[in-house]
C-alpha positions as CSV (number, residue, x, y, z in Angstrom):
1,X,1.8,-65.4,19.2
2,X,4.2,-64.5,16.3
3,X,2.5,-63.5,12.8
4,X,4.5,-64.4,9.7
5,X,3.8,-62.2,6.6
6,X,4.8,-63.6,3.6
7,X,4.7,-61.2,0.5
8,X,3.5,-63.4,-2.8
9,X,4.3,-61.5,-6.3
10,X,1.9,-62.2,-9.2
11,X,4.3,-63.3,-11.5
12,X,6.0,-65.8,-9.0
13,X,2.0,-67.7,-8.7
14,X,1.9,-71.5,-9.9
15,X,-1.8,-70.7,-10.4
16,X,-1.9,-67.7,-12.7
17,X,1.9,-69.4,-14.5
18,X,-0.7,-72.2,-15.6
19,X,-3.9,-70.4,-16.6
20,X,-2.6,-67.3,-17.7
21,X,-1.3,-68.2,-21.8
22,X,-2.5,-65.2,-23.6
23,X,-2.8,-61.2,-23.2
24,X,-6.1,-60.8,-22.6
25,X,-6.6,-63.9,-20.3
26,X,-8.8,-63.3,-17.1
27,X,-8.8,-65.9,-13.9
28,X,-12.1,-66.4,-12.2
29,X,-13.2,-68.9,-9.5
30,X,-15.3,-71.8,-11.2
31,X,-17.0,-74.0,-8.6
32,X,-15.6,-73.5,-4.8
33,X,-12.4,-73.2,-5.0
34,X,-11.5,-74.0,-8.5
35,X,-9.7,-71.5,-10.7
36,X,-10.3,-71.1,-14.2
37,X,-9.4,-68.8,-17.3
38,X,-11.5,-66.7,-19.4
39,X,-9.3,-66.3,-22.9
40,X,-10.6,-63.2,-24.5
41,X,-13.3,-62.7,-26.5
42,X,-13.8,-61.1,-30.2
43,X,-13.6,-57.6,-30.9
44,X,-16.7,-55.7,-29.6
45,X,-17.4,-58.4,-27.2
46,X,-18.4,-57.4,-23.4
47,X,-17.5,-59.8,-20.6
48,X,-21.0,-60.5,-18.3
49,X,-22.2,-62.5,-15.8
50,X,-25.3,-64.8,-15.2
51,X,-25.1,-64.6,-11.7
52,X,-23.6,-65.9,-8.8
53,X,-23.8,-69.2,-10.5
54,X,-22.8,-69.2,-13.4
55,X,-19.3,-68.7,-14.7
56,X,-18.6,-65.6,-16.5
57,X,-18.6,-65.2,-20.5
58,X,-18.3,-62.9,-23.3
59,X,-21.0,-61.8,-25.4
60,X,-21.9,-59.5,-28.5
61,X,-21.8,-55.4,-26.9
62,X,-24.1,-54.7,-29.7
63,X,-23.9,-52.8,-32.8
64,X,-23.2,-49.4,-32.1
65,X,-23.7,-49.8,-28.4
66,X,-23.0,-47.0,-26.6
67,X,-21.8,-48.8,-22.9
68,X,-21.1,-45.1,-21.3
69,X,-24.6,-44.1,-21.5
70,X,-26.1,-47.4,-20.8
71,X,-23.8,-47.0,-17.7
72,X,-25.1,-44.0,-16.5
73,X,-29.0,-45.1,-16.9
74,X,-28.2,-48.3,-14.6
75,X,-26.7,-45.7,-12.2
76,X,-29.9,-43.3,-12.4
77,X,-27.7,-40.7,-13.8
């Protein structure tokens, strides 16, 4: 049995064409199979998660938040 590769290039995707309108824009799956956009946030805002089911969103990083060293404590470091 033959395989047939078929190479796609981002730019040439109906889906991302559609959803993508502004820099910044960020495609997730919302549902099953459904894609969605993210537009981006404000300045100073983080993009996080609520889980497996939840869609993703921005939210406030925190006045003087300092996200390298918060990054190494949730790595033990």
């Amino acid at each position: 049995m033959a395989v047939t590769w078929k190479r796609l290039a981002p730019i040439d995707d109906v889906i991302a064409k559609n959803l993508l309108t502004q820099q910044g824009d960020v495609i997730y799956a919302s549902g099953a199979s459904t894609p969605a956009v993210l537009h981006p946030g404000t300045d100073g805002q983080v993009l996080t998660t609520k889980g497996s089911g939840a869609n993703p969103v921005w939210a406030d990083g925190g006045a003087g938040a300092d996200i390298a060293a918060q990054t190494l404590s949730w790595l033990g470091l």
